[in-house]
C-alpha positions as CSV (number, residue, x, y, z in Angstrom):
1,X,0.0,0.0,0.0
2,X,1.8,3.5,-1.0
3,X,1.6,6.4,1.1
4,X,-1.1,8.2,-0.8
5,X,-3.6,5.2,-0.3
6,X,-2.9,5.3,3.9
7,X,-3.7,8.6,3.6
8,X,-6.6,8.6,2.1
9,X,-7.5,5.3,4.4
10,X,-7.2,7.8,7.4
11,X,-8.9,10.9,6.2
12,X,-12.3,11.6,7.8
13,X,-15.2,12.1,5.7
14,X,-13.4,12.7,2.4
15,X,-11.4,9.3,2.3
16,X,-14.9,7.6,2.2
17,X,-15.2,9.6,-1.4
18,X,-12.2,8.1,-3.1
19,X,-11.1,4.5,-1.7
20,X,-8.2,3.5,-4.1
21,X,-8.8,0.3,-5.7
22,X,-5.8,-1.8,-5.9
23,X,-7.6,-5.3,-6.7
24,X,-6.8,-4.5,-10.4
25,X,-2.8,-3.9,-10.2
26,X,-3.3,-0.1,-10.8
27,X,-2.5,1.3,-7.3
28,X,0.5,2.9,-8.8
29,X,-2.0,5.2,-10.8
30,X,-4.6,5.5,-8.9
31,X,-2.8,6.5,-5.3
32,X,-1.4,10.3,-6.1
33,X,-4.1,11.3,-8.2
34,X,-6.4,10.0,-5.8
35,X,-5.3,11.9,-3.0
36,X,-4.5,14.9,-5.1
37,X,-8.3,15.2,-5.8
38,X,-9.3,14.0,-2.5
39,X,-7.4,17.3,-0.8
40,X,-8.7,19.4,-3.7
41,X,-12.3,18.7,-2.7
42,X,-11.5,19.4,0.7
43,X,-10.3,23.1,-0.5
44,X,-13.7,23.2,-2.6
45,X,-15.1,22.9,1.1
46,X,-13.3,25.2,2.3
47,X,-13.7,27.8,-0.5
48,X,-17.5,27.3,-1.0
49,X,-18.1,28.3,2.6
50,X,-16.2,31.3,2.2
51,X,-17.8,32.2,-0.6
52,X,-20.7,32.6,1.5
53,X,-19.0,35.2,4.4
54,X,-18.6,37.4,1.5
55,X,-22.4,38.3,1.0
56,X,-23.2,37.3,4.6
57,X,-20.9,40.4,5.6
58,X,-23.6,42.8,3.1
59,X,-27.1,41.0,4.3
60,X,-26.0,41.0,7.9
61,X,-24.0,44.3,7.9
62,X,-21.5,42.4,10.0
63,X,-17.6,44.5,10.2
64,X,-16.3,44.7,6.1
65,X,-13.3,42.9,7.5
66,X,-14.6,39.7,7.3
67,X,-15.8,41.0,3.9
68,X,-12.1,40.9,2.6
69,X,-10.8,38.4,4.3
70,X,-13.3,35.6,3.0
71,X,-12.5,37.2,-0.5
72,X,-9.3,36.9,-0.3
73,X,-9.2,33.1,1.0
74,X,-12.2,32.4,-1.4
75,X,-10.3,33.6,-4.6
76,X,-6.7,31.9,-3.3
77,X,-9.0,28.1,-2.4
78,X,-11.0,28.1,-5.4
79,X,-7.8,28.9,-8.3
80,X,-4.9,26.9,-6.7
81,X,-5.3,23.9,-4.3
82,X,-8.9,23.2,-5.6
83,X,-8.8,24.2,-9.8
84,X,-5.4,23.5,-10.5
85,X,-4.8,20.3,-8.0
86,X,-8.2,19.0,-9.4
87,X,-6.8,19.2,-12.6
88,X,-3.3,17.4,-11.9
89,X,-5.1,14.9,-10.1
90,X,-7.4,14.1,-13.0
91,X,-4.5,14.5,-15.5
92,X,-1.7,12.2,-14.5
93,X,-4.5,9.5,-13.6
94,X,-4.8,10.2,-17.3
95,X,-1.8,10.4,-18.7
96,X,-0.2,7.4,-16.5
97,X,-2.9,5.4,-18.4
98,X,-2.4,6.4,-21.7
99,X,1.3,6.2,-21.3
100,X,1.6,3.1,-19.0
101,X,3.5,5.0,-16.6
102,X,3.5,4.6,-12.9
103,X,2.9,7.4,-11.1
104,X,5.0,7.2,-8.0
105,X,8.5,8.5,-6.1
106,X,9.3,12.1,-4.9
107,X,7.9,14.0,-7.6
108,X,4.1,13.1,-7.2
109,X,4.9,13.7,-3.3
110,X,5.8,16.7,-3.4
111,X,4.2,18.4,-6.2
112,X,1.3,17.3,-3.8
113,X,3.1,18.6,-0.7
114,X,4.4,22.0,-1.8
115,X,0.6,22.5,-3.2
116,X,-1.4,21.9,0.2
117,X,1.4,23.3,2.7
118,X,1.9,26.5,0.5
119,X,-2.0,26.9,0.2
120,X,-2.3,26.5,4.3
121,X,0.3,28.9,4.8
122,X,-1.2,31.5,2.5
123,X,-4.5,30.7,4.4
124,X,-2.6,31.3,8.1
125,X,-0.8,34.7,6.9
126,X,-4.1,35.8,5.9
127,X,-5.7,35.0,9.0
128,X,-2.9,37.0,10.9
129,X,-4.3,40.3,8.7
130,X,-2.6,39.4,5.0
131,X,-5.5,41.2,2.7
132,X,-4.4,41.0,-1.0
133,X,-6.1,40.3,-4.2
134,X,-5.7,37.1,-6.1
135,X,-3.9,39.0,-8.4
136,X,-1.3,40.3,-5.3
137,X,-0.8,43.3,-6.8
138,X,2.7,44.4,-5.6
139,X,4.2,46.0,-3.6
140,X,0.9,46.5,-2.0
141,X,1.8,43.5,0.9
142,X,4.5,45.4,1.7
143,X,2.8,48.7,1.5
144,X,0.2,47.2,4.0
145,X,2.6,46.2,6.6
146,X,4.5,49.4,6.6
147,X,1.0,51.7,7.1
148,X,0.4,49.0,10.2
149,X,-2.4,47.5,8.1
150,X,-0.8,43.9,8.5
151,X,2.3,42.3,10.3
152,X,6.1,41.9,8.2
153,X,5.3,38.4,9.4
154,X,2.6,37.6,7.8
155,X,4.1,38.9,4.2
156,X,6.3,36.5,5.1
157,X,3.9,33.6,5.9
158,X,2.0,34.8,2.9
159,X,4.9,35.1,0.4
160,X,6.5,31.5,2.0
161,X,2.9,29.8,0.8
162,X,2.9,31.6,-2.3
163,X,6.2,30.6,-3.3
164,X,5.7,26.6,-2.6
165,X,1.9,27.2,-4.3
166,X,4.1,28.7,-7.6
167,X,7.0,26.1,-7.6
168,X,4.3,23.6,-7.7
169,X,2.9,24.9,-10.9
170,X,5.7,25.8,-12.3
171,X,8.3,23.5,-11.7
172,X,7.3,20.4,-10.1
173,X,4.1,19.3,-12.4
174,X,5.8,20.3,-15.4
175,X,8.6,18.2,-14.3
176,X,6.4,15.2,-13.2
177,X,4.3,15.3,-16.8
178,X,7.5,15.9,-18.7
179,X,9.0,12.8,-16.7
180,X,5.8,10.6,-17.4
181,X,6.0,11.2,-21.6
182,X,9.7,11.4,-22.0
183,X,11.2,8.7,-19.2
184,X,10.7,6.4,-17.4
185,X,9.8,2.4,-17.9
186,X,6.6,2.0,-20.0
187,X,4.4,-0.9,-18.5
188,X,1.8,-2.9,-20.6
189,X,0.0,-3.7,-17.4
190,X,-0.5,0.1,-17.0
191,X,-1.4,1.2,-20.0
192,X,-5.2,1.4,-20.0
193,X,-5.5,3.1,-23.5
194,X,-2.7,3.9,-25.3
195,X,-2.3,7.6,-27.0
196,X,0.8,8.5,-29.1
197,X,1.6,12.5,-28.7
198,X,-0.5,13.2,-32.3
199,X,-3.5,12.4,-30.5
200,X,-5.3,16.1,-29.7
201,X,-5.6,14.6,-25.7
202,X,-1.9,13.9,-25.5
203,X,-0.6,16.8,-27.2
204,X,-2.3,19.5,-24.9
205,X,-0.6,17.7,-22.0
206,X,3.0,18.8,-22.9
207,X,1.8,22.4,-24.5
208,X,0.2,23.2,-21.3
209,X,3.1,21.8,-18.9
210,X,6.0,23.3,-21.4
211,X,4.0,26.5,-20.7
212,X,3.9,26.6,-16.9
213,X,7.6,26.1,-17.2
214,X,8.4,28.8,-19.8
215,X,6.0,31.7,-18.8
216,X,6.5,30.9,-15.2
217,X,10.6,31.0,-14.8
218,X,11.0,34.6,-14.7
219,X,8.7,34.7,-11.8
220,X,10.5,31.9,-10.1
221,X,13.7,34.0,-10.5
222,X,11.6,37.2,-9.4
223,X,10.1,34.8,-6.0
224,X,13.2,33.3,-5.3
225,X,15.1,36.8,-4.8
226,X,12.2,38.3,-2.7
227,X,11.8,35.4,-0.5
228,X,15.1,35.2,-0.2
229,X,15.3,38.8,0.9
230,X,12.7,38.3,2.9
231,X,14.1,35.5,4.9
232,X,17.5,37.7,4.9
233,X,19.3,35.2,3.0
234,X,20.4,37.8,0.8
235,X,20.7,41.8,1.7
236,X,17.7,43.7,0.3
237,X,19.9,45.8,-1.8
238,X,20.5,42.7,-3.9
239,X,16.5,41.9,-4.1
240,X,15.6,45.8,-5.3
241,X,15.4,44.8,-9.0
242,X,12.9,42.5,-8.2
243,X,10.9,44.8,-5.6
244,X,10.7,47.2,-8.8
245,X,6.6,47.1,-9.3
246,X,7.2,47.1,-13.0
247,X,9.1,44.2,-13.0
248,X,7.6,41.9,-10.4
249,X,4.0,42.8,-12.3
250,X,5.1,41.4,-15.9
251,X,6.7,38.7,-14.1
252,X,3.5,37.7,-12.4
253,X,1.1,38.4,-15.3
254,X,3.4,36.4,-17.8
255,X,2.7,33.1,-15.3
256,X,-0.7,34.0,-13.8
257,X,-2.7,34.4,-17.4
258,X,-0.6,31.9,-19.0
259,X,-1.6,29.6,-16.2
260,X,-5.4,29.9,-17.3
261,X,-4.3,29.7,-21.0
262,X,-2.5,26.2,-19.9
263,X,-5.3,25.4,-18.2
264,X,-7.7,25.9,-21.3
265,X,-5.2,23.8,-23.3
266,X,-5.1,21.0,-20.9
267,X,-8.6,21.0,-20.3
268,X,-9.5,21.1,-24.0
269,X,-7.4,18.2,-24.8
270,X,-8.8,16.3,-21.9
271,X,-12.5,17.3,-24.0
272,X,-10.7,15.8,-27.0
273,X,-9.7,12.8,-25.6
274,X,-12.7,12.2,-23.5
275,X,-15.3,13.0,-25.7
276,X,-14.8,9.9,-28.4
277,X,-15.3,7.5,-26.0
278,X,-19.2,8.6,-25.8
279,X,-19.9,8.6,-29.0
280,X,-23.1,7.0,-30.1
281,X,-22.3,5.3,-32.9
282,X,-19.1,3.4,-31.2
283,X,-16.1,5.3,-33.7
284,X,-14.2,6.8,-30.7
285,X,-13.0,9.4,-33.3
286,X,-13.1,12.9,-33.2
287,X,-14.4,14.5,-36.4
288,X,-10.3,16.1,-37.4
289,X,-7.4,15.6,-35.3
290,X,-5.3,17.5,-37.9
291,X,-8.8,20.7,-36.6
292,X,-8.0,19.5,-33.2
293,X,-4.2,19.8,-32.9
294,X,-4.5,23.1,-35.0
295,X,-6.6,24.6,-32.6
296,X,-4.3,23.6,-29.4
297,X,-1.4,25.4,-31.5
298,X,-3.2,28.4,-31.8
299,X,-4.2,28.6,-28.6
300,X,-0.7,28.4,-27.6
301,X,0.9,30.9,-30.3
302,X,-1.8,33.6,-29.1
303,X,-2.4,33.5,-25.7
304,X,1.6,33.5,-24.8
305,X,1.6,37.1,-25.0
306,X,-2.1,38.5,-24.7
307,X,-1.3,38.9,-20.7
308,X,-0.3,41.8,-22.2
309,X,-4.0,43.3,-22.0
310,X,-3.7,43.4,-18.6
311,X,-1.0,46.7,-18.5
312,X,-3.5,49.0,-20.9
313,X,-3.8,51.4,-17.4
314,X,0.0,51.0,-16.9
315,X,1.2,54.1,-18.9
316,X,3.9,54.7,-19.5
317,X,6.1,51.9,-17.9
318,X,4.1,50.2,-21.4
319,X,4.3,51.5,-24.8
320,X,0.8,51.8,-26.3
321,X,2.0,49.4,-29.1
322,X,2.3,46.2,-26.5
323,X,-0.9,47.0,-25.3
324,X,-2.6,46.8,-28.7
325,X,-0.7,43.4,-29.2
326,X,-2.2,41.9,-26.4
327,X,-5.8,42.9,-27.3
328,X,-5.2,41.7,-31.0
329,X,-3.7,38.7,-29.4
330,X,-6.9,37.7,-27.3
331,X,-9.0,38.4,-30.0
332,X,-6.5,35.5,-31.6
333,X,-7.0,33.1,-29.0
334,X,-11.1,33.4,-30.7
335,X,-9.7,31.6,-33.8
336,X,-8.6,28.6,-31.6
337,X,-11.4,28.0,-29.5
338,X,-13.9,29.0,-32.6
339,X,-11.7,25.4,-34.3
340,X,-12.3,23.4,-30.7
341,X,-15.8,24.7,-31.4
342,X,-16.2,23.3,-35.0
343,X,-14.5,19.7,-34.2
344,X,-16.5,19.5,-30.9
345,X,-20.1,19.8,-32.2
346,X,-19.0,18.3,-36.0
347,X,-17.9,15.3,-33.9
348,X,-21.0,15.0,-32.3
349,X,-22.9,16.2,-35.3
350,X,-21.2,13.0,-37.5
351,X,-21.6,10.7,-34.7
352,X,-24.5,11.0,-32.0
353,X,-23.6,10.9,-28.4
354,X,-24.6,9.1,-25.1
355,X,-25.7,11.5,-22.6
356,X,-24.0,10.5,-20.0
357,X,-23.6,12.6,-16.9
358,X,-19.6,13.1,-16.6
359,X,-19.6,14.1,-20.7
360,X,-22.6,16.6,-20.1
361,X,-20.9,17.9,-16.9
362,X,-17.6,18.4,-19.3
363,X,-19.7,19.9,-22.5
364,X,-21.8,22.3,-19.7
365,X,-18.5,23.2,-18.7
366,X,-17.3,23.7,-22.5
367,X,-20.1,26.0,-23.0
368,X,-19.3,27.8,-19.8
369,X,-15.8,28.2,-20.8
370,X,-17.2,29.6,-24.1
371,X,-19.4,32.1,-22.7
372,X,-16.2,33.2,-20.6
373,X,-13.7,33.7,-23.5
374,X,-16.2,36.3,-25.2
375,X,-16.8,38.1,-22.0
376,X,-12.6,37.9,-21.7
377,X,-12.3,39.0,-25.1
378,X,-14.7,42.1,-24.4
379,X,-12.5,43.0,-21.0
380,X,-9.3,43.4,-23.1
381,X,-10.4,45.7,-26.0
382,X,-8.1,48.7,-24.6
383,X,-11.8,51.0,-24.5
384,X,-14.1,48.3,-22.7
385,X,-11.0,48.0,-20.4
386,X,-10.9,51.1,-18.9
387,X,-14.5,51.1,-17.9
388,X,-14.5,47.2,-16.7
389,X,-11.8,45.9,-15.1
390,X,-11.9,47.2,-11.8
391,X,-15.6,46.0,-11.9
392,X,-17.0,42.8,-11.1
393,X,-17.0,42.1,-14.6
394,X,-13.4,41.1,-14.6
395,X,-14.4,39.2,-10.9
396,X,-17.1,37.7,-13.3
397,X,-14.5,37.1,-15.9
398,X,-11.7,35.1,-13.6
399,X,-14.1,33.0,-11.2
400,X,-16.2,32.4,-14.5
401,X,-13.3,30.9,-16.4
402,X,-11.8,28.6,-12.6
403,X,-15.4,27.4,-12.6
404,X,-15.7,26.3,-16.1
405,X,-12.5,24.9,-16.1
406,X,-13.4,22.6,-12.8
407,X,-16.5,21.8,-14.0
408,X,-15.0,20.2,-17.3
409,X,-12.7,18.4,-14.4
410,X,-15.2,17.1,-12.8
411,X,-17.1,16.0,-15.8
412,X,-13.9,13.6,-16.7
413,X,-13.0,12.8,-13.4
414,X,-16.8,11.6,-13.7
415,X,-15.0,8.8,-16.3
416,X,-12.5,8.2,-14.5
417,X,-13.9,7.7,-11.1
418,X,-14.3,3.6,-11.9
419,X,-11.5,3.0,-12.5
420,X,-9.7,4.9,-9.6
421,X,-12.0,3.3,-6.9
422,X,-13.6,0.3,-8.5
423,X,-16.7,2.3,-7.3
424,X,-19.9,3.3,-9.5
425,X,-21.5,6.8,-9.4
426,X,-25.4,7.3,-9.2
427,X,-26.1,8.6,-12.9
428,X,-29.2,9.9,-11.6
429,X,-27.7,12.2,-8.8
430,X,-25.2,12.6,-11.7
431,X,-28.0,13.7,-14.0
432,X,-29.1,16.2,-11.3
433,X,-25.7,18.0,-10.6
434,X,-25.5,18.6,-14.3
435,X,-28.6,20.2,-14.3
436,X,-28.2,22.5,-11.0
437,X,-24.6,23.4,-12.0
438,X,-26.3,24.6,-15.5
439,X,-28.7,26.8,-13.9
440,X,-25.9,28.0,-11.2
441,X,-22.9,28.4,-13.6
442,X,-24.2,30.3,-15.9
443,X,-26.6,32.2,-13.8
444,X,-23.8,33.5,-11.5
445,X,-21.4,34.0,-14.4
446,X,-24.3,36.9,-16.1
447,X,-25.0,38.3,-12.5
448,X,-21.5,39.2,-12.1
449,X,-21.0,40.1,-15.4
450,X,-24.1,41.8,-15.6
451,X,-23.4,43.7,-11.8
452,X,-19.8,44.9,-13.8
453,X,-21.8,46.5,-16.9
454,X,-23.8,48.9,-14.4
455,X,-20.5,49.7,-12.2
456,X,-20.5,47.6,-9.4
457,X,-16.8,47.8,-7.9
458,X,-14.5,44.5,-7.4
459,X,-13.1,43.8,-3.9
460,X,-15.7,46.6,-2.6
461,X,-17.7,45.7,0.9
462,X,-20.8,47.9,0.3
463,X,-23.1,46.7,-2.2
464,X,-25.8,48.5,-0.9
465,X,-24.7,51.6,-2.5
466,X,-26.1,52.8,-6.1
467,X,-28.8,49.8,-5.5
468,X,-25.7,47.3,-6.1
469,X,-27.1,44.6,-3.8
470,X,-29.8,43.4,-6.3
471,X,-27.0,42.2,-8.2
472,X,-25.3,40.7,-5.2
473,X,-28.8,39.1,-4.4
474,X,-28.5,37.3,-7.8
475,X,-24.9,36.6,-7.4
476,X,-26.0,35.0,-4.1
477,X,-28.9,33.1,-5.3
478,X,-27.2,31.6,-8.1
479,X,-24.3,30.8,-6.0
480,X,-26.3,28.4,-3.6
481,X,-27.6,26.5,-6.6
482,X,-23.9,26.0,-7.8
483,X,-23.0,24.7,-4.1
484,X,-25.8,22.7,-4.0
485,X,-25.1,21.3,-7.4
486,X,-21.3,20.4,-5.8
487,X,-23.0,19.1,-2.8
488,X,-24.5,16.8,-4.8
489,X,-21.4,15.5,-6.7
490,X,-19.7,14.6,-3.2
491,X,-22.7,13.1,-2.1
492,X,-22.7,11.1,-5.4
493,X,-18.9,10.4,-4.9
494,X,-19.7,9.2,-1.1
495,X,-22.4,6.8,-1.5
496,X,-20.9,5.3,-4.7
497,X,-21.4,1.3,-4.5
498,X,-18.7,-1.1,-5.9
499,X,-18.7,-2.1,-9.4
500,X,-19.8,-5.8,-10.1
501,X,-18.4,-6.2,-13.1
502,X,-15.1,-7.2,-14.1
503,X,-12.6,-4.0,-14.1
504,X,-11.0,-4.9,-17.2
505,X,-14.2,-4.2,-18.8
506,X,-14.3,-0.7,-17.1
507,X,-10.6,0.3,-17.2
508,X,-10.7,-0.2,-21.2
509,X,-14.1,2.0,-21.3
């Protein structure tokens, strides 16, 4: 039994939701993964319930404190130890089968370590007063604790978890994925459905992880110095280059909207790969892989530099010019998802499909996703910019896309589920969180965007001014449908029964 699986065995509550099976041989699969989705449903927890101190602070006119607290902790839970770790959990389990790769040794361990303890830590320095955006806008931490607003020590908590959160995504997944394709000893019994790296669901793999590495080293270089200053490793004199705003900002918006872009990659190749095997007429063939692959390389090609759209009220540490780029290059990233479009709904178009609950969840997802790049592409045309993004359209616009994304997650980690824990889900109660996470998705996604097109401020704790709070009423409303349609899926994963039928049958599915 590995490490993983004993502690999963000893986790209250959310061990009962994931039980590795290790009748069939594939423990060495299963185990990380397991647990890495295991602890990112635990953060879901955790954010969800934040997500409700936020309005609770407006209905209740309880101290704004609390307001920006639980939006701080909300934003940080939901994009990094529950999005992100969801998706490596749900990936290697993937790509170990494809591959026939085990996925075990110190680079699973801690890629799930660095993760979890950097996310608590981040959690603890904001309970000791840290209040930044999920953006940390710099040098606003340490602007905060030299006006008394928060303790040195907790930027230092706060920039310790940060810094384990970042290597993480930036060096130790990339490293792991990279490992899994390239090295290692392939193992028939492992291999659960072999992919070559031409198949669309393989290829977004590397793309994605060879992007976290790329976009995110100069802020690797950037965090090391700081913390390293920080800790007084170094003299601060030698860190001031990287304490230059200008700087530290690129570095951080190179990495932090290159790590949604890789996330859209990953995700869409886990749709490619996913969606064939649903297919009514039994091809398991998407309509063009030649359309598919295209559309992962354009993806890639434009969204490298639209972070770019982000600096349009940066004048004039950026030159009007790069700012234009990055709006014509997010209108770019519209040719690449309009191609995932086309070879999504030709596919099912030529084939039929079984409505099944986990390729619904992934295709609600899809359409969320879709209805988030057009309210993204609005948000970084240079005019629309300047009235929206300090609204809660771009709030709309980032917890529209880390929702879409998870939901698509959750739609494969619906498929893979059987194999993992030798366990069924209800497709009924399947059925049902499909349905409530519809009406919840999208219905928060408009209020938000909605509550941004009349003004409504982001990170603001008084919606009852200029009659904001209807919006926040919606944003509530549709909110508790979306937790309730999550609820559901971990009641689904908790009562799951075990599968009767051979596994063999069910690991080649």
């Amino acid at each position: 039994m590995t490490i993983a699986t004993a502690i999963i065995q000893k986790t209250p509550i959310f061990g009962r939701m994931f039980p590795v099976d290790k009748s069939t041989g594939l423990e060495e699969i299963n185990a990380w993964p397991a647990l890495m989705i295991m602890a990112s449903f635990i953060w879901l927890a955790v954010a969800g319930l934040l997500g409700f101190v936020m309005p609770a602070t407006q209905i209740f006119d309880l101290n704004t404190d609390h307001y920006y607290t639980g939006l701080t902790l909300h934003g940080a839970a939901l994009a990094f130890p529950f999005s992100f770790q969801l998706m490596v959990g749900v990936g290697l389990h993937r790509s170990g089968g494809c591959v026939g790769k085990a996925i075990t040794g110190w680079l699973p361990a801690m890629t799930f370590i660095t993760m979890n303890l950097g996310a608590a830590l981040l959690t603890v320095a904001v309970l000791m007063g840290l209040k930044v955006s999920l953006i940390v806008m710099y040098p606003l931490p340490l602007v905060g604790a030299q006006m008394g607003v928060w303790s040195m020590n907790s930027v230092i908590v706060g920039f310790t978890g940060i810094y384990l959160v970042l290597a993480c995504m930036i060096l130790l997944y990339p490293m792991l994925v990279l490992k899994m394709m390239f090295f290692g000893k392939k193992r028939p019994e492992l291999v659960l459905s072999a992919r070559t790296l031409n198949d669309p669901g393989m290829l977004g793999m590397i793309l994605a992880a060879l992007v976290l590495l790329v976009a995110g080293t100069p802020l690797v270089i950037v965090g090391t110095t700081v913390v390293g200053a920080l800790y007084g490793i170094i003299p601060m004199s030698m860190a001031s280059w990287a304490t230059e705003p200008v700087v530290f900002q690129y570095a951080f918006f190179i990495f932090a909207h290159n790590l949604m872009e890789a996330m859209a990659i990953m995700v869409t190749s886990a749709l490619y790969a996913t969606l064939p095997l649903y297919l009514a007429d039994g091809t398991r063939k998407l309509f063009s892989d030649k359309l598919a692959n295209l559309a992962l390389w354009i993806l890639l090609v434009t969204s490298v530099t639209s972070f770019l759209h982000h600096f349009i009220t940066l004048y004039p540490n950026q030159p009007s010019m790069l700012s234009y780029w990055g709006n014509i290059m997010s209108w770019g990233t519209g040719i690449g998802a309009a191609l995932s479009i086309f070879t999504i709904f030709a596919t099912i178009w030529q084939h039929g499909l079984r409505p099944e609950p986990g390729i619904m969840a992934a295709l609600i997802g899809w359409v969320l996703y879709i209805l988030d790049g057009a309210s993204a592409m609005v948000t970084s045309n240079i005019a629309w910019a300047y009235q929206l993004h300090g609204t809660m359209w771009q709030s709309g616009h980032t917890m529209t896309v880390i929702v879409a994304m998870s939901m698509m997650w959750m739609g494969v980690l619906y498929h893979h589920y059987p194999v993992m824990t030798g366990r069924k889900l209800d497709p009924v109660l399947g059925t049902w969180f499909v349905r409530l996470f519809t009406i919840g998705g999208i219905g928060a996604a408009l209020s938000m965007l909605a509550a941004g097109s009349a003004g409504m401020p982001r990170r603001f704790a008084a919606w009852n001014q200029e009659g904001w709070m209807f919006y926040g009423d919606l944003i509530v409303f549709f909110g508790l449908i979306l937790g309730a349609s999550f609820a559901l899926f971990v009641y689904n994963m908790m009562k799951s029964r075990e599968i009767s039928a051979p596994m063999g049958e069910m690991a080649t599915a």
